[in-house]
C-alpha positions in Angstrom: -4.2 6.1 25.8 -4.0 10.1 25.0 -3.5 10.3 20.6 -0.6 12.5 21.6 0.9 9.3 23.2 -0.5 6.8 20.2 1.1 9.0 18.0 4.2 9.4 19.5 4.7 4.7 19.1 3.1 4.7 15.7 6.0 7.0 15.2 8.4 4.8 16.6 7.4 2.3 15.2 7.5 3.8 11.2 10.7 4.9 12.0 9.8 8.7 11.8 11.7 9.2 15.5 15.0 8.8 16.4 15.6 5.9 19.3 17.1 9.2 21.1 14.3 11.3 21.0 11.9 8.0 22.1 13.8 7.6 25.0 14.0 10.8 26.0 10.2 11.1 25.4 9.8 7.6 27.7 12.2 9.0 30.5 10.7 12.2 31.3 7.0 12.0 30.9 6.2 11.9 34.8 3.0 10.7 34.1 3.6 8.2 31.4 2.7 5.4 33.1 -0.7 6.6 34.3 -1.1 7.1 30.3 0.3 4.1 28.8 -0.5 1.3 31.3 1.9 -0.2 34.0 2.5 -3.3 31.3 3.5 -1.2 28.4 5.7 1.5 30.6 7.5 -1.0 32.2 8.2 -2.9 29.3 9.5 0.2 28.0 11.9 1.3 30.9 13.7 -1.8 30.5 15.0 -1.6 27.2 18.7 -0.8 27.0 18.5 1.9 24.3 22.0 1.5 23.7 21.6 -2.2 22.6 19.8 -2.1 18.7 18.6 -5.8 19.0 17.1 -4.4 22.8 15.8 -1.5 20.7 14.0 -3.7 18.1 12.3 -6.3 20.4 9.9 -3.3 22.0 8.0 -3.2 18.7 6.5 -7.1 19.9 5.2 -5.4 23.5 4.1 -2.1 22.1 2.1 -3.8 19.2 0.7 -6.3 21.5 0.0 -3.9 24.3 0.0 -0.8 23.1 -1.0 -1.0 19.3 -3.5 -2.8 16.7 -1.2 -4.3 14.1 -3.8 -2.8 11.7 -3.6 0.2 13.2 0.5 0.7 12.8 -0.3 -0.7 8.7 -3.4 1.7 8.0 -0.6 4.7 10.0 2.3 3.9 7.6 0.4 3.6 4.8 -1.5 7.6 5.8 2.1 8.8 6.0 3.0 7.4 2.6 0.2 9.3 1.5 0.3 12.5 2.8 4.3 12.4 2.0 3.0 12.0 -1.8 0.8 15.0 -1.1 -2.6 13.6 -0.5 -5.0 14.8 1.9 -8.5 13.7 3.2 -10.7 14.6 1.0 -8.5 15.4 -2.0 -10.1 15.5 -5.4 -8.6 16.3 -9.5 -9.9 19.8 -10.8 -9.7 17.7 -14.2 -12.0 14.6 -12.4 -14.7 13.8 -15.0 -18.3 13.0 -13.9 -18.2 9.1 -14.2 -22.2 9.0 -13.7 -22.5 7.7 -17.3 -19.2 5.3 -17.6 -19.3 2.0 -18.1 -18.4 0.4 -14.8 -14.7 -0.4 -15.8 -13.8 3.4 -16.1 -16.0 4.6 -13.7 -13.6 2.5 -10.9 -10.2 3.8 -12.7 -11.4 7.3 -12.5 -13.2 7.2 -8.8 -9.4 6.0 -8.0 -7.4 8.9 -10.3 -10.0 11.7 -8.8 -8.3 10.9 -5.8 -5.2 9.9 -6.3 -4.3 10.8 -10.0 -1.0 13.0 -10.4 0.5 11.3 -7.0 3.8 9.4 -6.9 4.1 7.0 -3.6 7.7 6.4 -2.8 8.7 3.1 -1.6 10.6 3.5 2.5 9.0 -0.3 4.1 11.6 -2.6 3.7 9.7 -6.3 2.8 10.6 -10.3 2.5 9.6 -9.6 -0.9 10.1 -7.4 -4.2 8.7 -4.4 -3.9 8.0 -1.4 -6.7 10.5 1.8 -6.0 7.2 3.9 -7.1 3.6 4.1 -7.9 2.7 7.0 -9.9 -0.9 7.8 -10.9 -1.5 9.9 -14.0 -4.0 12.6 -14.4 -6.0 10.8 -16.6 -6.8 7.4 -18.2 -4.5 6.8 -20.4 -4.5 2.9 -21.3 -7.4 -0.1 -22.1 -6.1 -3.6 -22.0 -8.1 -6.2 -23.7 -8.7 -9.3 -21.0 -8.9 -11.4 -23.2 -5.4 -12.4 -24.1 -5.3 -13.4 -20.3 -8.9 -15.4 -20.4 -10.6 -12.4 -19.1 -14.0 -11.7 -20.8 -13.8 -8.0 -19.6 -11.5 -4.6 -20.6 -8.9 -3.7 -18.2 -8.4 -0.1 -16.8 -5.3 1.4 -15.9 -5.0 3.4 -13.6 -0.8 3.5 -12.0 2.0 2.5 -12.9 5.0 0.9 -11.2 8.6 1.6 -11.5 8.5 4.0 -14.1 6.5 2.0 -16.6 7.8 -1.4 -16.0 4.4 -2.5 -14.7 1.5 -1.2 -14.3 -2.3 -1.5 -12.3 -5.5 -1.9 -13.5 -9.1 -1.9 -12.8 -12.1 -4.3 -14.1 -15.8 -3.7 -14.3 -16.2 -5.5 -10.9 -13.3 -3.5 -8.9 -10.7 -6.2 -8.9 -7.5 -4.8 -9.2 -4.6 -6.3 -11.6 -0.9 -6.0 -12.1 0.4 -6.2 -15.3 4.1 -6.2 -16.9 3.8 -3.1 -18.8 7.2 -4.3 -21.1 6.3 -7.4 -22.4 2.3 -7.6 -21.4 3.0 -11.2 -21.0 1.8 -12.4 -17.3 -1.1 -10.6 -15.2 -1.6 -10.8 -11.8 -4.7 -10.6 -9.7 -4.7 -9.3 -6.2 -6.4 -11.4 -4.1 -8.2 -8.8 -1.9 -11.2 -6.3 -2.3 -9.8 -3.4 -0.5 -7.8 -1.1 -2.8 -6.2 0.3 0.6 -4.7 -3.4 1.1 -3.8 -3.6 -2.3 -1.6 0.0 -1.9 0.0 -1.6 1.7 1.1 -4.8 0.0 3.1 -3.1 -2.9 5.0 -0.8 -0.7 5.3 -4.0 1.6 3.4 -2.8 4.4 0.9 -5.9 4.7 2.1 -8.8 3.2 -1.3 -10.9 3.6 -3.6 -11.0 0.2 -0.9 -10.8 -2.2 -1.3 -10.7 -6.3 -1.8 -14.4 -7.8 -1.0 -15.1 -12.0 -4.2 -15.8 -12.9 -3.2 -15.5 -16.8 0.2 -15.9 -19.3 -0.7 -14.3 -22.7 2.4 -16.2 -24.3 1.2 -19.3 -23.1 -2.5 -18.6 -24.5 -1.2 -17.3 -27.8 0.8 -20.6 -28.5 -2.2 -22.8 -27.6 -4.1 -20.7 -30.3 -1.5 -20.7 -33.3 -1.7 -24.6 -32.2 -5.2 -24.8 -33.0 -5.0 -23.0 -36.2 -2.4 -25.5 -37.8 
């Protein structure tokens, strides 16, 4: 398949072109099928267009013949970046050299030299909550002590969610963490090494390796006045 053509689905697929201008594009590219595959075009010819349930079952023979799953996720969440203003290779003119960090804050500022002064806008709709925004500041600008949540280990952060509601953070062995940034009471773990993943699932890309509690500081804090009486 020509990129031209990938590009064009992966498109479709996000939403980015109209069911018009896809139809249009299937109906007079004379050499479409040559391109695509008999399988895939003829799949496509026989959608009624007019019909939105007819419009919405091509995605299952386009992702199954045409496009990786993984390849439609890593597309949308690309877009969502470069929509943010990111770009391959971007880097902070403020980045600090992180050679002689300890570990912790050398992961939080790897992620804010690339990402820090971003805001990624929610558009995936998801079977379950998703943040409205994730905003990365230009520099570090809060340490959370683990230990409140059985963590032997400071926490990093490094986004935050929703305007401050929640936010993300960083420990010395790049696990990533949400936290409610209100009340600090539950933190989350997300249950993936691949910060790309962790982005996709929070703007309900990819729903697989979602964030587990793994700690209640309420719940800790009463066992401990307990054991003080």
């Amino acid at each position: 398949m020509e990129e031209a053509d990938k590009r064009k689905i992966l498109n479709f697929l996000s939403g980015n072109v109209s069911v018009k201008e896809f139809e249009s594009w299937v109906y007079n590219n004379s050499e479409l099928e040559s391109r695509l595959g008999s399988d895939c075009f003829f799949d496509l010819i026989n959608v009624d267009f007019n019909d939105k349930d007819s419009v919405y079952a091509t995605k299952s023979p386009l992702l199954g013949k045409c496009i990786d799953l993984e390849e439609l996720k890593n597309f949308k969440y690309h877009r969502t970046l470069e929509q943010a203003g990111w770009f391959d290779g971007r880097k902070m003119k403020n980045a600090v050299e992180t050679k002689n960090l300890q570990p912790e804050l050398k992961h939080a500022w790897n992620i804010l030299s690339e990402f820090g002064g971003l805001e990624l806008i929610t558009t995936y709709e998801s079977d379950y909550w998703t943040p409205r925004n994730i905003k990365f500041p230009e520099t570090v600008e809060r340490i959370n002590n683990g230990a409140s949540y059985g963590l032997d280990k400071q926490l990093i952060c490094f986004a935050n969610i929703d305007d401050y509601n929640s936010a993300l953070y960083v420990d010395d062995e790049n696990n990533y963490y949400q936290l409610d940034d209100i009340e600090s009471i539950k933190l989350y773990q997300f249950k993936g090494v691949e910060f790309s993943k962790m982005i996709q699932n929070l703007l309900g890309i990819d729903e697989e390796g979602k964030f587990e509690l793994i700690g209640n500081s309420s719940e800790k804090n009463s066992r401990q006045r307990l054991k003080k009486r």
